[in-house]
C-alpha positions as CSV (number, residue, x, y, z in Angstrom):
1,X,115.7,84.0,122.7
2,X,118.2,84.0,119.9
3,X,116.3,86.2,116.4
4,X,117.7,83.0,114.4
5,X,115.9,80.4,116.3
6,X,112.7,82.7,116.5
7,X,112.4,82.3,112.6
8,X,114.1,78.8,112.8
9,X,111.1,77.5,115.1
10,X,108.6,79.5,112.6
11,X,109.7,78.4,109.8
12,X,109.3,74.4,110.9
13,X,105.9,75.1,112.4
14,X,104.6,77.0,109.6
15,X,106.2,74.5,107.1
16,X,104.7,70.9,109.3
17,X,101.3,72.7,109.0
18,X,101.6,73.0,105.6
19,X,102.7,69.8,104.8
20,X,100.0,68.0,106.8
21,X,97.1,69.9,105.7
22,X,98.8,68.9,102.0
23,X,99.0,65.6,102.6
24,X,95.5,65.5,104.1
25,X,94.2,66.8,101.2
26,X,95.2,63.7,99.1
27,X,94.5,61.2,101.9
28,X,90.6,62.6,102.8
29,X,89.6,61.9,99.1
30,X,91.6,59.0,98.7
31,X,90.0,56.8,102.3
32,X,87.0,58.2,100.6
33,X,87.1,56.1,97.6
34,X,88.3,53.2,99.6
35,X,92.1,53.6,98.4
36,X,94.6,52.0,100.6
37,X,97.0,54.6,101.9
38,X,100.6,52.9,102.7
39,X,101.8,55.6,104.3
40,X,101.4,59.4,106.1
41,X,105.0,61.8,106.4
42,X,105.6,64.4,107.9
43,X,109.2,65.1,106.4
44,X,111.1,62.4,103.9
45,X,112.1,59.1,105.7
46,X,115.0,58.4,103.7
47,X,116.7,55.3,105.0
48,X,114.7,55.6,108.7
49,X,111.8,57.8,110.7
50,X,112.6,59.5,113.8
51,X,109.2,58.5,114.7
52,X,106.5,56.0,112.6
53,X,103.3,53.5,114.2
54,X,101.1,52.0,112.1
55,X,97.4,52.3,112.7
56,X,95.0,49.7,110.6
57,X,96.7,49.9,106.8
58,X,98.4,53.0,107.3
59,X,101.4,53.7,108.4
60,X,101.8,57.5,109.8
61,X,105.4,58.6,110.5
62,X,108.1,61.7,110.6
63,X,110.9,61.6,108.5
64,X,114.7,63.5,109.2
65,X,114.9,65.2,106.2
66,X,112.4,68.2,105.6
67,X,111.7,68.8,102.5
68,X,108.7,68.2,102.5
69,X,105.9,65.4,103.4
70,X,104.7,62.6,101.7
71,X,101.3,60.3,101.6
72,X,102.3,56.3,99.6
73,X,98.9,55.9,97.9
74,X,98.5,51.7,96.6
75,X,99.1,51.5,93.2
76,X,100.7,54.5,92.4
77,X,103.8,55.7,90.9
78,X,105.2,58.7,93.0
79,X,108.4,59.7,94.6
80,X,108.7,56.4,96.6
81,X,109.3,54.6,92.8
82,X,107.9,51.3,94.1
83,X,107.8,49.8,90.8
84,X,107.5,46.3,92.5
85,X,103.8,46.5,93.3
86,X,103.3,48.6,89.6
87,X,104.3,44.9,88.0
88,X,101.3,43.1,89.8
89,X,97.7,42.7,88.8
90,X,96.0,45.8,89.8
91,X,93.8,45.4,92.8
92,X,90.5,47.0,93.6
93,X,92.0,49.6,96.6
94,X,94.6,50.5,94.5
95,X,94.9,54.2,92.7
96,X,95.0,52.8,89.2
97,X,92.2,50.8,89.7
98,X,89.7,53.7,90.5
99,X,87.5,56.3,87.7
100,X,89.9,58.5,86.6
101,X,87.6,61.5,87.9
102,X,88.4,59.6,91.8
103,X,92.2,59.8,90.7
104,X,91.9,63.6,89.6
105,X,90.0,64.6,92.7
106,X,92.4,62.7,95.3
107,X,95.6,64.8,93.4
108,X,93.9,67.7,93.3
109,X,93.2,67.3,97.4
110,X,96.4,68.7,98.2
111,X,96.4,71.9,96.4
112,X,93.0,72.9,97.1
113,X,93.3,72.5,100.7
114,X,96.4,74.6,100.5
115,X,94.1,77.4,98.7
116,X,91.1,77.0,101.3
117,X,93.9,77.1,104.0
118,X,95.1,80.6,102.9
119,X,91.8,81.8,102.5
120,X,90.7,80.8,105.8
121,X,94.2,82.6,107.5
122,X,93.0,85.3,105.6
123,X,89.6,85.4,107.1
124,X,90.3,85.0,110.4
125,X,92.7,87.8,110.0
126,X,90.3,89.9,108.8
127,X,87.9,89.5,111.3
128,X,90.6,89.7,114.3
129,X,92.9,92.6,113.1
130,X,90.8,94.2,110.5
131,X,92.6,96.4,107.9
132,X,95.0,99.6,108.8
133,X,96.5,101.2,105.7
134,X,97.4,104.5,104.5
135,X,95.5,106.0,101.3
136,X,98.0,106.2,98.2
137,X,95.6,109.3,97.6
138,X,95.9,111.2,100.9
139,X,99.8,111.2,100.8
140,X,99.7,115.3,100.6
141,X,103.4,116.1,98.8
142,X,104.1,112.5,96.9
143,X,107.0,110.4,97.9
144,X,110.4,110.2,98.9
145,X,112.7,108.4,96.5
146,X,115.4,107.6,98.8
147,X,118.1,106.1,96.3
148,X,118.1,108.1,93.4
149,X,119.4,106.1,90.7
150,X,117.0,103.1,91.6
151,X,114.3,106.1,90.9
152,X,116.1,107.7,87.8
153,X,116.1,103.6,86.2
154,X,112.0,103.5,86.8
155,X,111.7,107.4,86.1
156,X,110.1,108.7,89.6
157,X,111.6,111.6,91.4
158,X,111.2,112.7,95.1
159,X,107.4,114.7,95.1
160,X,106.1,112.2,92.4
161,X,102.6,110.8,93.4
162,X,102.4,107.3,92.3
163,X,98.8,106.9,90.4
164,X,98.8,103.5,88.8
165,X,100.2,100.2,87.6
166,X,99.5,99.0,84.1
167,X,96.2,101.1,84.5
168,X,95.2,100.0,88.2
169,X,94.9,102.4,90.3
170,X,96.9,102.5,93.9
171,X,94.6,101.9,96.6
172,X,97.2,101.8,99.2
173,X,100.7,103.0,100.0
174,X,101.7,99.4,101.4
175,X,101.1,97.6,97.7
176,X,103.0,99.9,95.3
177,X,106.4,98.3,96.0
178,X,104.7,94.8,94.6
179,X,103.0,96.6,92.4
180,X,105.9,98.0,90.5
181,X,108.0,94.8,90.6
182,X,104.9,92.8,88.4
183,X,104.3,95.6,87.0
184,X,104.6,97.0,83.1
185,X,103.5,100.6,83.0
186,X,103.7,103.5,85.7
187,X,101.1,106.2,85.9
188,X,102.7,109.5,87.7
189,X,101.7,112.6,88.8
190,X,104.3,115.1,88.4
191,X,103.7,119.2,89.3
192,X,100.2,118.6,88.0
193,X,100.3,116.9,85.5
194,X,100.2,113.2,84.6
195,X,102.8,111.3,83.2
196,X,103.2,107.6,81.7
197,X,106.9,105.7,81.8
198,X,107.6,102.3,81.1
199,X,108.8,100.1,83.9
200,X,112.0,98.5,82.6
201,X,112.4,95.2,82.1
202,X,115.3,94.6,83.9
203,X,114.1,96.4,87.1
204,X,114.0,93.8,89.3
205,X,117.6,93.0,88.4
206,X,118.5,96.1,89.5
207,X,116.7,96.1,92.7
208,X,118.2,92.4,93.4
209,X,121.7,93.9,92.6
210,X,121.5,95.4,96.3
211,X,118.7,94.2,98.3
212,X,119.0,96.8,100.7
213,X,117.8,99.3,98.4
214,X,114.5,97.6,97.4
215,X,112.7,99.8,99.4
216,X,113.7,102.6,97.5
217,X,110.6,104.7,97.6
218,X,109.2,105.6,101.1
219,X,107.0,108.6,102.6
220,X,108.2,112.2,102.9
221,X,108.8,112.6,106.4
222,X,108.9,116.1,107.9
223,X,112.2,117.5,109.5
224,X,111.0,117.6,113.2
225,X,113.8,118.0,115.9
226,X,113.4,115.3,118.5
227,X,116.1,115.8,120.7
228,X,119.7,118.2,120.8
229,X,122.1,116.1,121.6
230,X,124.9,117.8,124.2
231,X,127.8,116.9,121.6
232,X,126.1,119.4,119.5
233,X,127.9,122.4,117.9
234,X,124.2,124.0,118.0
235,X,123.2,123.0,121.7
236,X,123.2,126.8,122.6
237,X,121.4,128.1,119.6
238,X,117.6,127.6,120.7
239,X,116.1,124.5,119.2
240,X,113.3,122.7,121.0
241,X,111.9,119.1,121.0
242,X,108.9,119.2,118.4
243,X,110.4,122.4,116.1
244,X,109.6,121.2,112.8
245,X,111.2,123.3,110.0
246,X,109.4,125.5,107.5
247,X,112.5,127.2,105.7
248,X,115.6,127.8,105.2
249,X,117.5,130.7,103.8
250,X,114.0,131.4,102.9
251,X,113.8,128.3,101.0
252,X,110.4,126.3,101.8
253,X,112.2,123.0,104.2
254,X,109.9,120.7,105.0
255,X,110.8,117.3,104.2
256,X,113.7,115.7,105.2
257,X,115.0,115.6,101.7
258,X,114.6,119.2,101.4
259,X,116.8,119.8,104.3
260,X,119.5,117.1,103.4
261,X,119.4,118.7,100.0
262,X,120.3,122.7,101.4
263,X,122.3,121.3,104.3
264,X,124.6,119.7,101.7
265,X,124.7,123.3,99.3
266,X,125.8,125.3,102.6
267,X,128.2,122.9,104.2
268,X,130.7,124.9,106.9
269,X,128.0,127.7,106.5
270,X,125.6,129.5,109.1
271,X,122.1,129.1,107.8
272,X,118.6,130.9,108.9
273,X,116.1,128.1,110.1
274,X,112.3,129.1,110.5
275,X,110.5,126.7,113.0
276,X,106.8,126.0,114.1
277,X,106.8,125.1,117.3
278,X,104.7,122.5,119.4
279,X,102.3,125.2,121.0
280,X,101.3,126.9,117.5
281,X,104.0,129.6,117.5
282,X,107.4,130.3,115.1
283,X,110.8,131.1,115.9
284,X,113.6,131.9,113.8
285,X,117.1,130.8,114.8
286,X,120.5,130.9,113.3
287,X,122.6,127.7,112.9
288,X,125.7,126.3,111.6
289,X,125.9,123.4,109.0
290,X,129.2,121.5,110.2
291,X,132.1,120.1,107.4
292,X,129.7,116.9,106.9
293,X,126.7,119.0,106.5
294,X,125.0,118.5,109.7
295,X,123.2,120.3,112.0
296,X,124.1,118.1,115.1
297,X,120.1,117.4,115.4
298,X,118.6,113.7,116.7
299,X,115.2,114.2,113.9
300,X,112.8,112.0,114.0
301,X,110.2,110.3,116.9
302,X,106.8,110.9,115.3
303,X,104.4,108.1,115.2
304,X,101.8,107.6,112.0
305,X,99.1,109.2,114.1
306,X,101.6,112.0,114.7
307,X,101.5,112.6,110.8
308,X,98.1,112.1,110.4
309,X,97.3,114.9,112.6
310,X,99.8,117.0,111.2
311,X,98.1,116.5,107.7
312,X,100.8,114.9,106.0
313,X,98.7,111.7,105.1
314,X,95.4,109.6,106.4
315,X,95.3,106.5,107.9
316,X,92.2,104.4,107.2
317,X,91.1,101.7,109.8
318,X,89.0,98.7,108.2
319,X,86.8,96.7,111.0
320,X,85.1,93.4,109.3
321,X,82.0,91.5,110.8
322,X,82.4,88.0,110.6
323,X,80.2,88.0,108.0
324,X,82.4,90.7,106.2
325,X,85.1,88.9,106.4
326,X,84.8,85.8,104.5
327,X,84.5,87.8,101.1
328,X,87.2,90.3,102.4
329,X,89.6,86.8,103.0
330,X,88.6,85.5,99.7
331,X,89.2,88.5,97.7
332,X,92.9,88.7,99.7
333,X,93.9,84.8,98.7
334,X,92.8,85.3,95.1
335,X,94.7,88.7,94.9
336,X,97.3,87.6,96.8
337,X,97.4,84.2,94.1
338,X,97.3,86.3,91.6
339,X,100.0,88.8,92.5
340,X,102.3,85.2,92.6
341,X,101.2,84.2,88.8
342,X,102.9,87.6,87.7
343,X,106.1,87.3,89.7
344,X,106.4,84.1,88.8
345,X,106.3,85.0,84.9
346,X,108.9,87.5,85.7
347,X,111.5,84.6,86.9
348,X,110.6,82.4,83.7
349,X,111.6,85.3,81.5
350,X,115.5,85.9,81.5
351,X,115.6,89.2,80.2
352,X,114.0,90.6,83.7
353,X,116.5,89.2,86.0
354,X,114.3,88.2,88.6
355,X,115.1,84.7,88.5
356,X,118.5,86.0,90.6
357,X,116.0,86.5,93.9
358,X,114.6,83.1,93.8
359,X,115.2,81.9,97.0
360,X,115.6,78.3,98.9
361,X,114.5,77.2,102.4
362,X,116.7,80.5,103.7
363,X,115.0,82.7,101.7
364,X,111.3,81.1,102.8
365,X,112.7,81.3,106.7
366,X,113.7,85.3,106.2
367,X,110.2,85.9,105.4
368,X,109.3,85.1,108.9
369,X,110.2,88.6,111.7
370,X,112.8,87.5,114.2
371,X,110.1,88.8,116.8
372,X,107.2,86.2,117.7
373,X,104.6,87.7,116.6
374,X,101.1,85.8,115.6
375,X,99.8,88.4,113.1
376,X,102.9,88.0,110.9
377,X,103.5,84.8,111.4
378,X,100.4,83.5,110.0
379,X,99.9,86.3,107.9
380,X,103.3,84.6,106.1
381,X,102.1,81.5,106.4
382,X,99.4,82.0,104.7
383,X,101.3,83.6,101.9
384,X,103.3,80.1,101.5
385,X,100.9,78.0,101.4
386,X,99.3,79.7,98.2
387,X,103.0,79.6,97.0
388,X,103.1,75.6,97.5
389,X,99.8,75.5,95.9
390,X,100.8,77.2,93.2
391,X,103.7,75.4,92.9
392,X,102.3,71.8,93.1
393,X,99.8,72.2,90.5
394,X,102.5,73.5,87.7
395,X,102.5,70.7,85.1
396,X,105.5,69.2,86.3
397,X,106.1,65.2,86.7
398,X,106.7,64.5,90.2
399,X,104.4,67.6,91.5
400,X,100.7,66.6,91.9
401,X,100.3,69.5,88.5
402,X,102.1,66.4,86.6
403,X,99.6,63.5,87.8
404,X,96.6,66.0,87.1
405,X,98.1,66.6,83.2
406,X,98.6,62.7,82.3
407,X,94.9,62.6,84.3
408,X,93.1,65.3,81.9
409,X,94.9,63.7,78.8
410,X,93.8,60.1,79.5
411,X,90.0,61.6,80.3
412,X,89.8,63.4,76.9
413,X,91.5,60.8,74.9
414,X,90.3,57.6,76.5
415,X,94.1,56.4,76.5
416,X,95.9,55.8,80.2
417,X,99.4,56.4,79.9
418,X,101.6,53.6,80.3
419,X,103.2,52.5,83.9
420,X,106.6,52.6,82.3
421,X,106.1,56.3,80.9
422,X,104.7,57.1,83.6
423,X,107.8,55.7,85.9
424,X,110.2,57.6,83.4
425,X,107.9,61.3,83.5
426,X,108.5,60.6,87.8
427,X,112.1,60.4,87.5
428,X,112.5,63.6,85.1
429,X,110.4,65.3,87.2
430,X,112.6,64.3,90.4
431,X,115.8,65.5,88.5
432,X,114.3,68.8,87.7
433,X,112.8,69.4,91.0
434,X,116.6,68.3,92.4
435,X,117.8,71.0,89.7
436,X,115.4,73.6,90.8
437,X,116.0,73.0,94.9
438,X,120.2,73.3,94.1
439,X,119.8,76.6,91.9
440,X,117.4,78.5,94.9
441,X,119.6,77.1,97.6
442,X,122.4,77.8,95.6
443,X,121.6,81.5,95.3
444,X,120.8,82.2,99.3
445,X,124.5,80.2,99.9
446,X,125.3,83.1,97.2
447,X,124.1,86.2,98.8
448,X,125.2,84.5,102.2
449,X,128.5,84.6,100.9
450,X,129.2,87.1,98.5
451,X,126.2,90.1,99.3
């Protein structure tokens, strides 16, 4: 099956779950305060449904156009605009006619069920995969800054160990790259001692200026031959699957970068190379570094438990109980929400650039691997549906955030907002949502096009 249409069917499965479990969450609360519902989509039915049946006052249904879902609550102004039924008396099943504190609970349905949603992924994840990650602490010789003038603009260098982030200590290798992109201040430790740089503001701009350097900082991986190929100009000189290097010249080689570093001083030059072999023992060989500064050499093959055992870093394994895991979930969706509050500053302020990687339903379907696997899938999942949570409750007209702020000022001020301001607050809101779904579509037809 096609890698597209593996993220394609994703993507719409994740997304109708979402939406459902949304719309649920404003349609639970609002049958339980005896409001009519008019309608149930899955999907906009602009014009026509691909499929709709009405069952007692409801009518459920799936729209053609997905963008979203939809529940028609009586008696309130949303996205369908049905002003019509605004200008009659208000009846007793209708929205406007119940306690303001029903009204705030049925628009607050949909993002709390979103939240609980993630939060339960979370769990379940937990308690079925448990935790594998790799110890910021253990990584034995610091990391490998793999594009250099990405490091030079943040001020880390290849051998750096990465402490903390605006104060916070690095738990795990896995979270520095978010880390440092909501991040302020860096905390390094550099040939023993510790060092505090600023993060710039405009990192992420430079990061988003070529998106295949984002992951710019990665482990030091030893230089370990894992095959000669026959083309080779040093087939004859004696290396062996599994010699890892220890020198050169007499110059300590470990790392990859190390080698790449001398290979590149001695180019067209014959070289000493001291080797540990697989069985414990050393061997010292002479090669030649070709016109490109290569040794001719497939590196590589190890697995993380082949570096583990080889010292270079630790790999912890996390197993959760049931029980464990609830607190283990809840602690991941709150960190996880939280972690999305500071990106999302970062767009709303210019000077950081970030606002260039806002992405549109492209983006959102990238997020997904083009393999079918159930781990990441819901594991991204649950990631968007803390985003869409997020997202809906920003004070916004249109988004349920928008109902809930004309909601909290009535309740304090006794005053309900007029139908007609009310009808006008919608219709900004539409056009700014409209805005907002043109500029991130917009910018993955950009980098489609031009990146």
């Amino acid at each position: 099956m096609s890698p597209i249409l593996i993220k394609t069917i994703q993507f719409f499965l994740s997304l109708s779950l979402l939406i459902v479990l949304h719309e649920l969450g404003h349609f639970i609360p609002a049958k339980a305060f005896k409001t009519r519902v008019e309608k149930f989509y899955l999907f906009f039915d602009v014009k026509f449904s691909l499929f709709k049946k009405k069952i007692g006052e409801t009518v459920y249904g799936i729209g053609w156009l997905p963008l979203g879902g939809y529940v028609k609550i009586a008696g309130m102004i949303d996205e369908s605009m049905d002003t019509e039924q605004m200008k009659e008396e208000p009846k007793p099943w209708e929205f406007r006619s119940k306690p303001a504190w029903q009204r705030l609970i049925i628009m607050l349905g949909g993002v709390t069920v979103n939240f609980i949603l993630a939060v339960i992924i979370y769990i379940g994840m937990a308690y079925s995969y448990g935790d594998q990650y790799i110890p910021m602490d253990s990584v034995r010789d610091g990391v490998w800054v793999t594009e250099k003038e990405i490091g030079d603009k943040i001020g880390i260098q290849t051998g750096d160990k990465i402490i903390a982030v605006d104060g916070n200590k690095i738990e795990k290798f896995g979270n520095v790259f978010i880390e440092l992109i909501n991040g302020n201040t860096i905390t390094i430790e550099r040939d023993g001692k510790r060092i505090e740089k600023e993060i710039p503001i405009d990192f992420i701009s430079t990061l988003l200026e070529d998106e295949e350097k984002v992951r710019f900082i990665s482990l030091r991986a030893p230089f370990v031959v894992n095959d000669v190929t026959k083309t080779s100009h040093n087939k004859n000189v004696g290396f062996k699957e599994g010699d890892e290097f220890l020198s050169i010249n007499g110059e300590l080689s470990v790392y990859q970068d190390q080698v790449f570093k001398i290979l590149e001083a001695n180019k067209g030059q014959e070289i000493n190379i001291a080797v540990k072999r697989e069985d414990g023992g050393q061997a010292s060989l002479v090669a030649q570094v070709n016109d490109e500064g290569k040794l001719g050499l497939d590196i590589g093959g190890l697995t993380m438990e082949d570096f583990e055992k080889r010292g270079y870093f630790k790999i912890k394994t996390q197993k959760y109980t049931f029980l464990e895991a609830i607190p283990a979930g809840i602690d991941k969706g709150v960190t996880t929400l939280s972690s999305y509050v500071k990106q999302l500053k970062k767009i709303f302020n210019p000077q950081t650039g970030a606002y260039k990687g806002v992405g549109g339903f492209a983006a959102i379907g990238s997020m997904f691997p083009d393999t079918w696997d159930w781990a990441a899938f819901w594991s991204t999942t649950a990631l968007i549906s803390i985003i869409l949570a997020f997202m809906n409750i920003l004070p916004i007209p249109a988004l349920d955030g928008g109902h809930v702020m004309f909601l909290l000022y009535e309740m304090v001020t006794g005053r309900k907002p007029s139908d007609k301001f009310l009808e006008y607050a919608q219709m900004v809101g539409f056009f700014l949502l409209i805005g907002l779904l043109l500029f991130a579509n917009g910018n993955d037809l950009y980098k489609w096009l031009f990146k």
